[in-house]
C-alpha positions as CSV (number, residue, x, y, z in Angstrom):
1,X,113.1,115.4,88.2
2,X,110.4,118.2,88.4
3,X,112.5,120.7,90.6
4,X,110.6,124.1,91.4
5,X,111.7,127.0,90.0
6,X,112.9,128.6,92.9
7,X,114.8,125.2,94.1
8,X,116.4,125.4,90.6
9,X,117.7,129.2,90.8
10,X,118.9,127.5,94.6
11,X,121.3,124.9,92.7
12,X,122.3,127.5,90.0
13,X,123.9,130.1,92.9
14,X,125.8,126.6,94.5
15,X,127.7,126.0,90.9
16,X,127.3,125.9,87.4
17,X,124.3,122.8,86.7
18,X,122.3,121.5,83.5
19,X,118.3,120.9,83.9
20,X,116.4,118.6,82.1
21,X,112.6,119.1,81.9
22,X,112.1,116.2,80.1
23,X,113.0,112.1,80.6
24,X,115.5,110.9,78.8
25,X,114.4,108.6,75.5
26,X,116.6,105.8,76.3
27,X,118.9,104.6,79.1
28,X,121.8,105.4,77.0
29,X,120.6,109.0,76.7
30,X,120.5,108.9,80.2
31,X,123.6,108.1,80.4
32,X,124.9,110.7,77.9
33,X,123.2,113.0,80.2
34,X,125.1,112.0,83.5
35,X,128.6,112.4,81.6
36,X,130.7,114.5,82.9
37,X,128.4,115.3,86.6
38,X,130.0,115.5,89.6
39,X,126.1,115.2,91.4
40,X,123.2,113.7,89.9
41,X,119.4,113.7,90.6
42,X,117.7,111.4,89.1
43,X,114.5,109.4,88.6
44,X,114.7,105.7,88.2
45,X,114.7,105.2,84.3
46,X,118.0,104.8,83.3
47,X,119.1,104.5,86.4
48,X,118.0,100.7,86.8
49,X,119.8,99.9,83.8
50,X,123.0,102.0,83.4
51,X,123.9,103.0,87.0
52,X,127.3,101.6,86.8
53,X,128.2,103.1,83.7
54,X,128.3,106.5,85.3
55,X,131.6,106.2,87.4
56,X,133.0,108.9,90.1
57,X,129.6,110.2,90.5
58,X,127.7,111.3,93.3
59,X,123.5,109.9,92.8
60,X,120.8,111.4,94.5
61,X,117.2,109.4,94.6
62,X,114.3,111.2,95.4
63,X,112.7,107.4,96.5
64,X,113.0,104.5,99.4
65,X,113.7,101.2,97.5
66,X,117.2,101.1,96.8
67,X,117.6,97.5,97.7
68,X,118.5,96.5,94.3
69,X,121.6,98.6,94.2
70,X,124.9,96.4,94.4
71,X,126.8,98.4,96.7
72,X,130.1,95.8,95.7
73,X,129.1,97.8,92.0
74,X,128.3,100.9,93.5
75,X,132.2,100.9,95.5
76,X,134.0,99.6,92.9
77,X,133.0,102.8,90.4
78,X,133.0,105.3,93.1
79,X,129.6,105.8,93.2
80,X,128.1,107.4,95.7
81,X,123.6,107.2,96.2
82,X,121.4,109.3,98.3
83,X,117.6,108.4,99.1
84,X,115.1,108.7,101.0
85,X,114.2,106.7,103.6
86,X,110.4,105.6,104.6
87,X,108.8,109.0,105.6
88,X,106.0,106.6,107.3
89,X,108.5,105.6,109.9
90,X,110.2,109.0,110.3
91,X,110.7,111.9,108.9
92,X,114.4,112.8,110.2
93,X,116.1,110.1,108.3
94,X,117.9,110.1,105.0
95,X,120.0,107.4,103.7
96,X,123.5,106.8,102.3
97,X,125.2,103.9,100.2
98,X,128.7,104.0,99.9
């Protein structure tokens, strides 16, 4: 995700996390890599693909277009997703799929 390293040492004091600094290979390392998270931050690769493999999970997007989610999907695994909203029509918002 490219976190800072002061935003990293910001999630460490909240709970025990793992970073990656580099994308996973394949969607189903991406998944490998979402096993087991209670919170995940992730980019769109492997996301598009395996999203509702990773059940009980909370996502969060750093991007708008979440459109193509399946929120039926998204309920039915308990997963929860984060984004961000158009910043171009205000900067306040953030969104929420349940």
């Amino acid at each position: 995700m490219g976190f800072h390293p002061n935003q990293i040492e910001r999630l460490k004091s909240l709970g025990d996390g793992t970073f990656y600094t580099d994308s996973p290979k394949s969607p189903e390392e991406w998944v490998k890599r979402c096993e087991g998270a209670d919170i995940v931050c992730s980019g769109k690769f492997g996301l598009e693909q395996r999203i509702y493999d990773v059940k009980n999970t909370f996502f969060s997007l750093p991007f708008v277009g979440v459109g193509w989610l399946d929120k039926t999907k998204l309920k039915e695994n308990n997963i929860t997703v984060t984004y961000c909203l158009d910043v171009t029509k205000t900067q306040s918002q953030s969104g929420l799929l349940l």
